[in-house]
Backbone as ProteinMPNN parsed JSONL, in Angstrom:
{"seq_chain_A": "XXXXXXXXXXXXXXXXXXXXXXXXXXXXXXXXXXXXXXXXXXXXXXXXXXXXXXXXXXXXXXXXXXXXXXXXXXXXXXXXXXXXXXXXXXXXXXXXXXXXXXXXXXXXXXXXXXXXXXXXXXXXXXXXXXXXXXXXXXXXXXXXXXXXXXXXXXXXXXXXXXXXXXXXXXXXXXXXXXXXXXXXXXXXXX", "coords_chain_A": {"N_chain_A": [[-19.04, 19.984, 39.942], [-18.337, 21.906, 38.021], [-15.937, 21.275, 37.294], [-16.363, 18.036, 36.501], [-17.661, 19.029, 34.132], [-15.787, 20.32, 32.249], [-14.194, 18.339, 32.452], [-14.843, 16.324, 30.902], [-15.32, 17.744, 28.401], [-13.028, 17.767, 27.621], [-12.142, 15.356, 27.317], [-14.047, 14.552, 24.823], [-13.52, 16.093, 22.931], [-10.588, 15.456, 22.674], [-10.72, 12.956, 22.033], [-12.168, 13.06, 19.121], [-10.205, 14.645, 18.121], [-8.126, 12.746, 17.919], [-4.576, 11.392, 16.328], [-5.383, 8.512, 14.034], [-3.902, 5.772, 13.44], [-1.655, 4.984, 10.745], [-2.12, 3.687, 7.753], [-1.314, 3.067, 4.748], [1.088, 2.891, 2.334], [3.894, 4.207, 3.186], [6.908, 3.63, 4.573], [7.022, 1.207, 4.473], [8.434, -1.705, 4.61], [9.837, -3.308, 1.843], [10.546, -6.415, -0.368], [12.058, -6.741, -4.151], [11.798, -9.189, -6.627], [12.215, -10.692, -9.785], [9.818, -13.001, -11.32], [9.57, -15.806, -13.197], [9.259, -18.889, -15.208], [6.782, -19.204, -13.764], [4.876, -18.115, -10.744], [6.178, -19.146, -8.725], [8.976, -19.449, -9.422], [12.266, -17.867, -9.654], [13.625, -15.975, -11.687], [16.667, -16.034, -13.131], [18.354, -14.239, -14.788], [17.606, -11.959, -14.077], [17.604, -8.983, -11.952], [17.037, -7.047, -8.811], [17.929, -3.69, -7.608], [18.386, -1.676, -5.103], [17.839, -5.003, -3.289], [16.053, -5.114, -1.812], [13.545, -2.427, 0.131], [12.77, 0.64, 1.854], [9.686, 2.072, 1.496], [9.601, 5.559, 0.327], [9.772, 8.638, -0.436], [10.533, 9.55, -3.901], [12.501, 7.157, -6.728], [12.446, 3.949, -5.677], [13.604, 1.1, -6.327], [15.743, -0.65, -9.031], [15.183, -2.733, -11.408], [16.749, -4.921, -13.59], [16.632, -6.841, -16.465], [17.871, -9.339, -18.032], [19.756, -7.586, -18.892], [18.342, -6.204, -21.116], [16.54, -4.927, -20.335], [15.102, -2.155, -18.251], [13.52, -2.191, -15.076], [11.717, 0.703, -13.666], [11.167, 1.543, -10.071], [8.759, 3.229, -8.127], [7.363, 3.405, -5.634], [4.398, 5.002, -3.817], [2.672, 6.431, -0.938], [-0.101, 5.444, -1.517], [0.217, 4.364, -4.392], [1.946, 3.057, -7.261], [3.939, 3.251, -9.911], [5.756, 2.155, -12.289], [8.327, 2.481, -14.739], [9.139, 1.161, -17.663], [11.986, 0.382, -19.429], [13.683, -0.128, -22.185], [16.515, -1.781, -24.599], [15.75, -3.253, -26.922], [13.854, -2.697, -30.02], [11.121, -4.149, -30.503], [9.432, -5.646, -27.971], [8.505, -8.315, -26.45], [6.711, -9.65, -23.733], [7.349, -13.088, -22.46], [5.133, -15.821, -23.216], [3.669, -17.307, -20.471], [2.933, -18.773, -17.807], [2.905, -16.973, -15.52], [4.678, -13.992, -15.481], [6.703, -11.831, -14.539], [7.265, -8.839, -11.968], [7.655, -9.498, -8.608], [6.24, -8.151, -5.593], [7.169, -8.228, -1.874], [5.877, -7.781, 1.214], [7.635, -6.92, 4.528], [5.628, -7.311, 6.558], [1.951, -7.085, 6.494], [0.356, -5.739, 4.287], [-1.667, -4.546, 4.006], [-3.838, -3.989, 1.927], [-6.674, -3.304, 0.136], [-7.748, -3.02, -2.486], [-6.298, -2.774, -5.555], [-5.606, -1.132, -8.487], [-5.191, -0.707, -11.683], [-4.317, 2.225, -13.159], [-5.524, 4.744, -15.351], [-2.724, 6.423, -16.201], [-1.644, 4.051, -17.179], [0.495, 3.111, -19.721], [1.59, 0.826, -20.668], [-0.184, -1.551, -23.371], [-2.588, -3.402, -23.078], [-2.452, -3.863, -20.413], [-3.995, -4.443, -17.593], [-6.33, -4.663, -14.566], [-6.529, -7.495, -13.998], [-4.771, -8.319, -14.638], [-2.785, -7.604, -12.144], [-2.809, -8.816, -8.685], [-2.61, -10.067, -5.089], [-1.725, -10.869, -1.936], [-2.222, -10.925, 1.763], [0.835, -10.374, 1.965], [1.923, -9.737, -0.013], [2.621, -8.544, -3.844], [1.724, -9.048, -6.824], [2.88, -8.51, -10.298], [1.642, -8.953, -13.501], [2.911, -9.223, -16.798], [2.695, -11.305, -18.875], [2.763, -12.161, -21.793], [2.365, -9.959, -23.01], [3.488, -7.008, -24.984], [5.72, -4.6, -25.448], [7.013, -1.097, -25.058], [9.432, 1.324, -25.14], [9.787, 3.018, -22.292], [7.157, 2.621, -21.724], [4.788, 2.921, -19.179], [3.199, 1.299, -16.275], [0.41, 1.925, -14.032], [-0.181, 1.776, -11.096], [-2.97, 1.95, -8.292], [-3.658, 1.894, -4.955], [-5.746, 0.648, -2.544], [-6.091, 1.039, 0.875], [-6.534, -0.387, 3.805], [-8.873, 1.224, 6.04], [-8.118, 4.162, 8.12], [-7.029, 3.069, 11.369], [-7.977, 3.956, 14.495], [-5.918, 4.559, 17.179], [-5.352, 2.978, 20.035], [-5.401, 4.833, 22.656], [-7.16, 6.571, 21.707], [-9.128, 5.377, 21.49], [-9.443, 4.532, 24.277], [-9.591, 7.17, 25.133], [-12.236, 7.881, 24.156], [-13.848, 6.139, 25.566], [-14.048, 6.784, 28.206], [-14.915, 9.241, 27.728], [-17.559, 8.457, 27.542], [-17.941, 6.87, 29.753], [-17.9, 9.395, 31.422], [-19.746, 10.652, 30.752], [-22.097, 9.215, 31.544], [-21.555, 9.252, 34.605], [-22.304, 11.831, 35.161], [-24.782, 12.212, 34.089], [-25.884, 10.535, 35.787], [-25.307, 11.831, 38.584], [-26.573, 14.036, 38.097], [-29.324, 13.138, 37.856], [-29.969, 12.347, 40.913], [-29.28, 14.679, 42.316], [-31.316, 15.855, 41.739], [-33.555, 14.341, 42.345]], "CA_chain_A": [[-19.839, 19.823, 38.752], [-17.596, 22.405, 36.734], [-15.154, 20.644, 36.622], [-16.789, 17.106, 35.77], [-18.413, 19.308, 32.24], [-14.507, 20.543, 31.751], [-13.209, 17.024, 31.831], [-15.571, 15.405, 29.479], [-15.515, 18.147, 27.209], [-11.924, 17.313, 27.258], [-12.229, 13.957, 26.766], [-14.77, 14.215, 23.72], [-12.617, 17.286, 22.182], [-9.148, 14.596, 22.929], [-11.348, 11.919, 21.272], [-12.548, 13.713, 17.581], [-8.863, 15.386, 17.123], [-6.694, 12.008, 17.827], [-4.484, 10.946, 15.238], [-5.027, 7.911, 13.681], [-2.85, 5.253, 12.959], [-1.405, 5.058, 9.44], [-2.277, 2.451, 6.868], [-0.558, 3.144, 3.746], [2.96, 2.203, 2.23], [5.13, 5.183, 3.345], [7.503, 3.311, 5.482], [7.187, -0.314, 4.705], [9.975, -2.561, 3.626], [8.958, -3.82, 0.576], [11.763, -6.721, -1.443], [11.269, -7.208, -5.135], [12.237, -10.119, -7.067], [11.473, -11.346, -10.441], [9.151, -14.561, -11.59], [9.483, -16.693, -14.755], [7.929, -18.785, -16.064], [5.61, -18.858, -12.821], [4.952, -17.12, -9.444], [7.334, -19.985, -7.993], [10.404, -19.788, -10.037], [12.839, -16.499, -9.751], [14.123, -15.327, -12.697], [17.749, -15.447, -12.695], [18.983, -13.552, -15.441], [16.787, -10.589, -13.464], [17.648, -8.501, -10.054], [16.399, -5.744, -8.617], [19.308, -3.155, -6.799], [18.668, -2.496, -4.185], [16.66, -5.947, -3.336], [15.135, -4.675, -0.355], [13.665, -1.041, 0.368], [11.485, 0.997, 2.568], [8.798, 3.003, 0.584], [9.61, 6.65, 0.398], [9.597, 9.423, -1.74], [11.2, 8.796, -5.065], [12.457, 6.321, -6.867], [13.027, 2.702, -4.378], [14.637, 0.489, -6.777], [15.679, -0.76, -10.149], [15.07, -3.758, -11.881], [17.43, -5.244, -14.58], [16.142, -8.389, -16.878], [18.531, -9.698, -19.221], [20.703, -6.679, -19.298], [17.949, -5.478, -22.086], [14.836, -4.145, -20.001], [14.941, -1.712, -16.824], [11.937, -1.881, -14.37], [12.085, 1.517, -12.404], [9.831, 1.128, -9.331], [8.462, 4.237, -7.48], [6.26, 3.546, -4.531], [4.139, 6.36, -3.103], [1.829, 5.505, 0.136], [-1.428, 4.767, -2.092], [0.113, 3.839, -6.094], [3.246, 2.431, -8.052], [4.722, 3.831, -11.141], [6.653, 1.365, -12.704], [8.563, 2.419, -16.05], [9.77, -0.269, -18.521], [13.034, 1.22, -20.008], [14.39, -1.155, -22.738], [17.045, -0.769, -25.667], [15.058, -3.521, -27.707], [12.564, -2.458, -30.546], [9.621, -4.407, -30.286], [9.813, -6.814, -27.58], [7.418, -9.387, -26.09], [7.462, -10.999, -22.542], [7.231, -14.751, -22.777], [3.611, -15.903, -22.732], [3.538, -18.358, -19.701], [1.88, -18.758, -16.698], [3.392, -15.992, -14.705], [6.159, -13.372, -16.059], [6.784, -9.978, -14.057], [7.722, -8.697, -10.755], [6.332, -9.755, -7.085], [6.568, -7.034, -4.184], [6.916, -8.778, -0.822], [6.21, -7.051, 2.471], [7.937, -7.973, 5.868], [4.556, -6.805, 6.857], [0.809, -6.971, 6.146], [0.596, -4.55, 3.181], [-3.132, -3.861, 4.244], [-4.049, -3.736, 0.616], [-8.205, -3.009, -0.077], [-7.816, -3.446, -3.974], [-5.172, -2.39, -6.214], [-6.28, -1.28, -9.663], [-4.384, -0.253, -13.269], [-4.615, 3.502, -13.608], [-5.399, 5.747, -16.753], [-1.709, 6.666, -16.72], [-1.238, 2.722, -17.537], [0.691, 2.984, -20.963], [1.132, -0.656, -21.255], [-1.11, -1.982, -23.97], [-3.031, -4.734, -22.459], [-2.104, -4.509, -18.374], [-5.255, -4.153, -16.798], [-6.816, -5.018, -13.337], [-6.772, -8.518, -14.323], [-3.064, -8.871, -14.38], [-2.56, -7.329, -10.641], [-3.146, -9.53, -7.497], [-2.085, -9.449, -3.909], [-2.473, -11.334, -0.579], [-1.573, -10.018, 2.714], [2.185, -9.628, 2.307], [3.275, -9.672, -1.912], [2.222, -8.071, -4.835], [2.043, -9.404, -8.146], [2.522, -7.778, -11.399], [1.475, -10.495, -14.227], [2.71, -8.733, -18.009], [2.834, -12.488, -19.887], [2.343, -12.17, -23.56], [2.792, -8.406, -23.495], [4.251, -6.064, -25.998], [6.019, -2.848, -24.903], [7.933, -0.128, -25.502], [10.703, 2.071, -24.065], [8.919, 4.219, -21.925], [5.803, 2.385, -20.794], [4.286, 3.044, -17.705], [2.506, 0.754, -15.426], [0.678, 2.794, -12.799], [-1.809, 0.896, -10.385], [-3.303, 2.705, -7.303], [-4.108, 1.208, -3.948], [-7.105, 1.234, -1.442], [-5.5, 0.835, 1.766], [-7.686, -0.618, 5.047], [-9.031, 2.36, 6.762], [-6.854, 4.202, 9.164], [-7.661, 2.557, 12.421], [-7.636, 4.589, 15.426], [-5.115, 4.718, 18.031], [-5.521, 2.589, 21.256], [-5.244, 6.085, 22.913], [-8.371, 7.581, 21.104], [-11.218, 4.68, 21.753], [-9.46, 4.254, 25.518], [-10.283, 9.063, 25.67], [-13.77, 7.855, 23.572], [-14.202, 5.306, 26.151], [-13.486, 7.338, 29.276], [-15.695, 10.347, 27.758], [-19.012, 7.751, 27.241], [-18.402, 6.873, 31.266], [-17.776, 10.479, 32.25], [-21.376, 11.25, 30.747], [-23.046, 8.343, 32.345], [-21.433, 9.649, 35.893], [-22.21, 13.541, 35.341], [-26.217, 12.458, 34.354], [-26.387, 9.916, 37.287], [-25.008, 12.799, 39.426], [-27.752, 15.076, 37.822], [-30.531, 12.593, 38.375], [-29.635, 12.657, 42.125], [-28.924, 15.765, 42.665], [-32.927, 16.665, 41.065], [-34.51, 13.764, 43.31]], "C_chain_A": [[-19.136, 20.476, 37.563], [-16.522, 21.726, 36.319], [-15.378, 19.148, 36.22], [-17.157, 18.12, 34.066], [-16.721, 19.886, 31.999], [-13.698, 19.034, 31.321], [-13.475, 16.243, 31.347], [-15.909, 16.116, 28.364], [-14.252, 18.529, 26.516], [-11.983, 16.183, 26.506], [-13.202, 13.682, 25.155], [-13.595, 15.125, 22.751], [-10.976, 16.18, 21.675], [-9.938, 13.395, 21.842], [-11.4, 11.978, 18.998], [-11.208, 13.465, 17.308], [-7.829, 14.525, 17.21], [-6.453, 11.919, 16.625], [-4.744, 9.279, 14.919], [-4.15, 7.076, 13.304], [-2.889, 4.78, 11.655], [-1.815, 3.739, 8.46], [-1.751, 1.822, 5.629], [0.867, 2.341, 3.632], [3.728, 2.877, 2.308], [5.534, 3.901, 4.658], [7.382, 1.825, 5.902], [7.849, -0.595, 4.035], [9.449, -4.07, 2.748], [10.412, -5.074, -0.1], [11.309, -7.087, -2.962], [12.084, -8.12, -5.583], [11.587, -10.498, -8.565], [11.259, -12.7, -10.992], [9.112, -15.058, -12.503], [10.055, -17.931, -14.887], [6.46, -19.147, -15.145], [6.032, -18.479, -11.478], [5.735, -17.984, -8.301], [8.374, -19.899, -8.389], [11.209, -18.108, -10.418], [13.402, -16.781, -10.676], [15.883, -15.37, -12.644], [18.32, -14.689, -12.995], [18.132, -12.129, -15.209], [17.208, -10.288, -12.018], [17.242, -7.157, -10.231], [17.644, -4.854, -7.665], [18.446, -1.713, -6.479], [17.122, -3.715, -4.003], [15.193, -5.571, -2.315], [15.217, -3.111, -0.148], [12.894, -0.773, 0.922], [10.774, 1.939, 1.382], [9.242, 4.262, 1.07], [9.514, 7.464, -0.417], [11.132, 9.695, -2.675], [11.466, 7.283, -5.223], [13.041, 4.735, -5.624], [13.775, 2.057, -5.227], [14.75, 0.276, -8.051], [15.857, -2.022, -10.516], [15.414, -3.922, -13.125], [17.097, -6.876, -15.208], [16.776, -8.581, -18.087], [19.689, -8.933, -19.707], [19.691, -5.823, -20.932], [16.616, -4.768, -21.628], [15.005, -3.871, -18.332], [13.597, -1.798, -16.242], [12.416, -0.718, -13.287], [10.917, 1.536, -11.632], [9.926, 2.361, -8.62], [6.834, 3.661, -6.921], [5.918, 4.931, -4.003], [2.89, 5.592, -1.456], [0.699, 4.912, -0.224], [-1.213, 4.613, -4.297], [1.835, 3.549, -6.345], [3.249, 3.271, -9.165], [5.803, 2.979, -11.072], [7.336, 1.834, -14.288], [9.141, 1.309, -16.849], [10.745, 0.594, -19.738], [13.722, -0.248, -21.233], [15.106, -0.531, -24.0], [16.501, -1.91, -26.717], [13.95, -2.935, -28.767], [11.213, -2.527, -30.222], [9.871, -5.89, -29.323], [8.367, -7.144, -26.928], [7.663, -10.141, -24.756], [6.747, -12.303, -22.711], [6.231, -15.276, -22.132], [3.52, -17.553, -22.192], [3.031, -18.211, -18.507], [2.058, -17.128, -15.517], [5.059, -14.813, -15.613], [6.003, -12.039, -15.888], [7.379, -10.024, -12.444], [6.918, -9.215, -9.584], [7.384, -8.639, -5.99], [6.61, -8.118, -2.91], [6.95, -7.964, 0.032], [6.845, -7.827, 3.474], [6.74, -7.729, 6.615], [2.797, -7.022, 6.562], [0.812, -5.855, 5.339], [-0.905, -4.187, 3.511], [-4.031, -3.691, 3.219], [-6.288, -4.2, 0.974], [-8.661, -3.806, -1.329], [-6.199, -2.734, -4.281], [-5.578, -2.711, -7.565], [-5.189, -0.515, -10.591], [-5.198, 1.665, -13.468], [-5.121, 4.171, -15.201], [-4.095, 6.333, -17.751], [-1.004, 5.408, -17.129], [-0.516, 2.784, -19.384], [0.94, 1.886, -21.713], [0.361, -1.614, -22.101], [-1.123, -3.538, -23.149], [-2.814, -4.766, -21.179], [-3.574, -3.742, -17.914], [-5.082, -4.719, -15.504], [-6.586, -6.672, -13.321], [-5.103, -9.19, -13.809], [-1.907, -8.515, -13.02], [-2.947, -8.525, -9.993], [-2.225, -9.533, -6.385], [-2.535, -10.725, -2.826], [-1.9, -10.676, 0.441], [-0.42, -9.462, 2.92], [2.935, -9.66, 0.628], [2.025, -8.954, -2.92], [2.402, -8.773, -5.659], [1.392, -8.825, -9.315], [2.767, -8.602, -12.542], [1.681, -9.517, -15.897], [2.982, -9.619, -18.685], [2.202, -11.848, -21.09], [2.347, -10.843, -23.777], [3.486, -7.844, -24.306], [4.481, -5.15, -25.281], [6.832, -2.372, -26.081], [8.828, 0.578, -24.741], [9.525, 3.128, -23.551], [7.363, 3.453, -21.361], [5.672, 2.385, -19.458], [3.455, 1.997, -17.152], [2.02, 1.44, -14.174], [-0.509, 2.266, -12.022], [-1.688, 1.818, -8.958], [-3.885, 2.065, -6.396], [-4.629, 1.664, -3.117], [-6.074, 0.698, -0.138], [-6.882, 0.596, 2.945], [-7.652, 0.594, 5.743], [-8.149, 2.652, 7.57], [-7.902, 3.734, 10.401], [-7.601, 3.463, 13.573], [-6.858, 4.098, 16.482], [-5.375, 4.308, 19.17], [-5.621, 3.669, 22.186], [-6.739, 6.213, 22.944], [-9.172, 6.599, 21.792], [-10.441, 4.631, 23.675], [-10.211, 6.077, 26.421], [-11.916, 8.73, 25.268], [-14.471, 6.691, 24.812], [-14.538, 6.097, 27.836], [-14.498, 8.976, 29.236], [-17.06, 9.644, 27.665], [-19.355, 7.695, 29.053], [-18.35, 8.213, 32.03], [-19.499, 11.184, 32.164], [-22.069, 10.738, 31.358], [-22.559, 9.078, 33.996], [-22.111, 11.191, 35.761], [-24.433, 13.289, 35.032], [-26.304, 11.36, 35.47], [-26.49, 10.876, 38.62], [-26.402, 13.923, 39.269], [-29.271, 14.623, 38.497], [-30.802, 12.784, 40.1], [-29.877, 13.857, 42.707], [-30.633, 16.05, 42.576], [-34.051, 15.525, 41.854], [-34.142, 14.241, 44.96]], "O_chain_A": [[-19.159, 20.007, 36.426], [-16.195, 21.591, 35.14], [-14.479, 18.803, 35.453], [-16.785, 17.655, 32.989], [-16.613, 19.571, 30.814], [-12.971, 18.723, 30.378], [-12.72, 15.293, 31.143], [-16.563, 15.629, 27.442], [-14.104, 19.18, 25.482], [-11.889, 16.081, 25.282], [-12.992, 12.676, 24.476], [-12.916, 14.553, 21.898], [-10.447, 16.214, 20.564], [-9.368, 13.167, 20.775], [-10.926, 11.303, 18.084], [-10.81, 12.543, 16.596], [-6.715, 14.891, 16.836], [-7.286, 12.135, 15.745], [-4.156, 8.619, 15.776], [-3.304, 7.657, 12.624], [-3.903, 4.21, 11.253], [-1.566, 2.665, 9.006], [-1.681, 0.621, 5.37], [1.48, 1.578, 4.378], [4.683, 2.589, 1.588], [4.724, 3.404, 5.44], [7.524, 1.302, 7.007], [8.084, -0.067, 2.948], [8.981, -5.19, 2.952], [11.438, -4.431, -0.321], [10.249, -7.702, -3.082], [13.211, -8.092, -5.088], [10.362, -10.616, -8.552], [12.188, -13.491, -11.158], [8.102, -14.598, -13.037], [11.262, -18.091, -14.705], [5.349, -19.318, -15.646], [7.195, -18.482, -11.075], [5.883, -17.563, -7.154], [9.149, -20.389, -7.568], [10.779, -17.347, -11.285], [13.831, -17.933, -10.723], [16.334, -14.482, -11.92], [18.988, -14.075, -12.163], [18.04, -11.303, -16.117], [17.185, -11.101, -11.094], [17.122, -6.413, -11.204], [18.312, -5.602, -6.951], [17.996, -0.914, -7.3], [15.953, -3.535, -4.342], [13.975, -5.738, -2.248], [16.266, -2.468, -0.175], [11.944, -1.555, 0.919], [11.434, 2.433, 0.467], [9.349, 4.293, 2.296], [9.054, 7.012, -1.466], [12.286, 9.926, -2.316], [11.062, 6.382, -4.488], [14.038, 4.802, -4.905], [14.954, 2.352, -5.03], [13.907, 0.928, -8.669], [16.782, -2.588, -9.933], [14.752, -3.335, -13.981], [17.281, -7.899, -14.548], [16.345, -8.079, -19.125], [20.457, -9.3, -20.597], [20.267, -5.03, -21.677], [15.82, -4.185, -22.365], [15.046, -4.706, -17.428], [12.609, -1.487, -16.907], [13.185, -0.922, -12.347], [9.8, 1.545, -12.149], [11.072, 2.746, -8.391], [5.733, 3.547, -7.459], [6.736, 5.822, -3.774], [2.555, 4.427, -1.241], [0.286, 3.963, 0.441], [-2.074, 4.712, -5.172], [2.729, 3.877, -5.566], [2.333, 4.092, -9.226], [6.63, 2.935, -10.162], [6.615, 1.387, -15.18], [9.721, 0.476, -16.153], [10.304, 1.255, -20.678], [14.181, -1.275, -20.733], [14.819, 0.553, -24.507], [16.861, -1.489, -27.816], [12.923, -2.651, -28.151], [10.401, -1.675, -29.86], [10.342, -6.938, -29.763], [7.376, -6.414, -26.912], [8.522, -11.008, -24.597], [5.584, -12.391, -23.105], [6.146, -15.342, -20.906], [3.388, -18.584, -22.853], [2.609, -17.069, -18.325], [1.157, -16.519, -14.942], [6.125, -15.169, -16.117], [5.446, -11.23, -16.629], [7.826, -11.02, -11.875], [5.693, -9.335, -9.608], [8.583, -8.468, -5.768], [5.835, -9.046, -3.141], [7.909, -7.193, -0.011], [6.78, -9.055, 3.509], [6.987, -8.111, 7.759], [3.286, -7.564, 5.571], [1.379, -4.875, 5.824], [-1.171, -3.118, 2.962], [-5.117, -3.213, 3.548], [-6.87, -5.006, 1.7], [-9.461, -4.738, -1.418], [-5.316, -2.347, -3.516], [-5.847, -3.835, -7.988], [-4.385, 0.257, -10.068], [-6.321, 2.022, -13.823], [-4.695, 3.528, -16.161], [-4.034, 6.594, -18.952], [0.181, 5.522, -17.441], [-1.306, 2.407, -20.249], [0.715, 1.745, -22.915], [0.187, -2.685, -21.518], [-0.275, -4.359, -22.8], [-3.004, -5.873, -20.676], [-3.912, -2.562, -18.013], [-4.007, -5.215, -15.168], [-6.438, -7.025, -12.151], [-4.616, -10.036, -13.058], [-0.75, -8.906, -12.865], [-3.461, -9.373, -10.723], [-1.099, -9.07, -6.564], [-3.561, -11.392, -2.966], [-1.058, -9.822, 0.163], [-0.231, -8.484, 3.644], [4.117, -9.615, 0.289], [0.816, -8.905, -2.691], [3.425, -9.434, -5.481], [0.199, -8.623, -9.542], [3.911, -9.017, -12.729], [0.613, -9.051, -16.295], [3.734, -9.191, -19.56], [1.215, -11.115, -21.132], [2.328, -10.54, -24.969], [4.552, -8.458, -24.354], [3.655, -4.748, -24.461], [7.169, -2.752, -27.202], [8.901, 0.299, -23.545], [8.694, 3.783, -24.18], [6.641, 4.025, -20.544], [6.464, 1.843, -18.688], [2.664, 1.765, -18.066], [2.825, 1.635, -13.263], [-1.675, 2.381, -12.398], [-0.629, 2.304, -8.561], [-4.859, 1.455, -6.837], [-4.388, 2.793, -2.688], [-5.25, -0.163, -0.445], [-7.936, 1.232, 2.936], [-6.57, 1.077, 6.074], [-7.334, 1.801, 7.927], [-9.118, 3.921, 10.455], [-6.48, 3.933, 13.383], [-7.192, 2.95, 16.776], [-5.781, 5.267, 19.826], [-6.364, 3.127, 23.005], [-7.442, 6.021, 23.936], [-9.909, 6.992, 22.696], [-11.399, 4.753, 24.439], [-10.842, 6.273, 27.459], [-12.804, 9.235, 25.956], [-15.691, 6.526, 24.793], [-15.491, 5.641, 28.468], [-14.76, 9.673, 30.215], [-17.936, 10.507, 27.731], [-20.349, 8.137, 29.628], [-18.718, 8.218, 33.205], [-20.172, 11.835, 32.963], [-22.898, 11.431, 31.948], [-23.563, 9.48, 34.583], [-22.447, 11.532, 36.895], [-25.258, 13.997, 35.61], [-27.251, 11.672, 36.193], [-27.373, 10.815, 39.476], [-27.028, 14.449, 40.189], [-30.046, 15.243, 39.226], [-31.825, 13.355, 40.479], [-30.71, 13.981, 43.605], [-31.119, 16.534, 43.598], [-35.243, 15.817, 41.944], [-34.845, 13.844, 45.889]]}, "name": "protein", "num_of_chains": 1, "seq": "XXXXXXXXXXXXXXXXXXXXXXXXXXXXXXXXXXXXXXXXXXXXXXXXXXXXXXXXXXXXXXXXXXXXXXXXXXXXXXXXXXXXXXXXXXXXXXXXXXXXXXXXXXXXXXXXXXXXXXXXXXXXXXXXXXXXXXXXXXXXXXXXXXXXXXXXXXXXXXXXXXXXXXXXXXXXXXXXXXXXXXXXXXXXXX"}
């Protein structure tokens, strides 16, 4: 009997403190590319170096358009920071159906939402001009004005962390250890 209440108060204890499995973007391989004059047509006089990167900490890559406007991209596991570095004055991106970067995962990016921050210095990039499906990003700045130095900083909900095949097989294994230890009780008291 002592040791049935030791090995289900294992099993619940093993259950609570598993870890989770991760959900975020540390450690997904992300490629960027850019789109103009829609979310079908790459850009040519634009690349990104390197094209392909895993998310980590600092900057992942850099994006060159025209030789007159940097995009520096910094992924973190739940937001972007994008700066827009240019040696133009007052420039304008070309107001057409699509005109900005797309993220692609080799992966399910897991994405919840993905919304335009406070630190957004971009006049005009809102929520509106984000969108996503299971494996790309898209960042839509048509008809925009910038400046050297604007920020783009959007923040992402990620699908819950899921638990660990592990954990529900210890949460599974501590539900039948209780049903055996009060069947045993019932018994035992008739």
């Amino acid at each position: 009997m002592h040791r049935l209440k030791t090995l289900l108060y294992t099993s619940v204890v093993a259950a609570v403190t598993s870890v989770s499995a991760h959900a975020g973007l540390i450690g997904q391989t992300l490629s960027a590319q850019y789109f103009y004059p829609d979310a079908s047509s790459p850009y040519g006089p634009a690349s990104f170096v390197p094209p392909s990167f895993v998310v980590g900490s600092g900057v992942e890559t850099i994006g060159d358009v025209e030789g007159v406007t940097s995009l520096i991209v910094d992924f973190s596991d739940s937001a972007l920071i994008l700066t827009l570095n240019t040696v133009l004055p007052a420039p304008t991106w070309g107001s057409v159906s699509f005109n900005g970067p797309i993220f692609t995962s080799s992966t399910a990016l897991n994405l919840l939402s993905a919304t335009s921050t406070g630190a957004t210095t971009l006049a005009g990039f809102d929520d509106s001009r984000i969108s996503f499906n299971s494996t790309e990003l898209f960042l839509n700045w048509q008809g925009l004005s910038y400046r050297n130095g604007d920020i783009v900083s959007i923040a992402f909900e990620s699908i819950t962390d899921v638990p660990e095949p592990m954990s529900l097989a210890l949460l599974g294994f501590g539900v039948v250890a209780i049903g055996v230890y009060r069947r045993r009780g019932r018994k035992l008291t008739n």
